[in-house]
N, C-alpha and C positions, 0 to 999 in steps of 0.2 A: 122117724124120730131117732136121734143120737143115745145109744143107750151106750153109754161107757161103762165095763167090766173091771177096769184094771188101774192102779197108779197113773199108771202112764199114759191111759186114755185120756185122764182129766189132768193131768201135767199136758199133755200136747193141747186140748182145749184152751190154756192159758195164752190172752191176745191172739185166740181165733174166732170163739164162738159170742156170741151174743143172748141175753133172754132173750124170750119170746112165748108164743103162746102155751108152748111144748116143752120150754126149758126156763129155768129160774134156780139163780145161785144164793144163797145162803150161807153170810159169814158166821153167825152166830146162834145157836136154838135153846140158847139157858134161861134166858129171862123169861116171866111170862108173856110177856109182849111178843117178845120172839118164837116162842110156842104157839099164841095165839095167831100170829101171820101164817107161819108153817101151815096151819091146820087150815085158814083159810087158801093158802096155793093149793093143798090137798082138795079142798072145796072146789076150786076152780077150774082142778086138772081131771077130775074123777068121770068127766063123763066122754072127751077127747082122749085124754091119757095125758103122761108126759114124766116129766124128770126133773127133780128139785136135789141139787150137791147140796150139802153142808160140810160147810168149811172152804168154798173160795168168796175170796172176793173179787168183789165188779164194783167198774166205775162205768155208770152209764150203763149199766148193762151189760157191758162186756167184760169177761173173765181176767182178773189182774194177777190173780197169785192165790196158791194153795197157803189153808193156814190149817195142817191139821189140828186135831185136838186128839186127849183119850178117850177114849169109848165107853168107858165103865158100865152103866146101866141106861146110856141113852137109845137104846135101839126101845128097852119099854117103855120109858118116857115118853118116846114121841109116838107109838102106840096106842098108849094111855088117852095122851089129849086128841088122836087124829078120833079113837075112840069114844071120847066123850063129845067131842065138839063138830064132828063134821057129820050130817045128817043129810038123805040116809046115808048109811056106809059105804064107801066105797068100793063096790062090788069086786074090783080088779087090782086094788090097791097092795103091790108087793115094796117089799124095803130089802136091800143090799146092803152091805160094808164092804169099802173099800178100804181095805188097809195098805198103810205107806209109814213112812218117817214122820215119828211125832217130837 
């Protein structure tokens, strides 16, 4: 499984990698709608594992470009609803920031 660390990791991912069972990109996670997807990939990944970016996008699936955003209080946000909404918890479930050029 691709666990990207760094800027650069997921800058070089752009027009290489692909979803799939194990990876899923995410341009946006502010709406509820958007929250409520995220929570189900968490749902979907928790018992394989896997890796969900927020902030590129993909066409088709595949990786087209970073769109950072600022971080402010999203890392509890998305906490919150993997918290509330994804049942049971997922045992294994860790979160990263990458930080890069916003």
């Amino acid at each position: 499984m691709w666990l990207p660390r760094t800027y650069a990791d997921v800058a070089n991912a752009i027009g290489v990698l692909s979803e799939g069972p194990d990876l899923d990109f995410k341009l946006s996670h502010t709406s509820p709608a958007d929250l409520r997807g995220l929570a189900k990939d968490v749902a979907a990944m928790s018992l394989e594992g896997g890796v969900i970016i927020i902030g590129v996008d993909e066409i088709g699936g595949e990786a087209t470009a970073i769109l950072p955003f600022p971080i402010g209080n999203r890392p509890e946000q998305i906490q919150q609803v993997i918290d509330a909404r994804v049942r049971p918890a997922p045992s294994t479930f860790r979160s990263w920031w990458i930080y890069g050029e916003c």
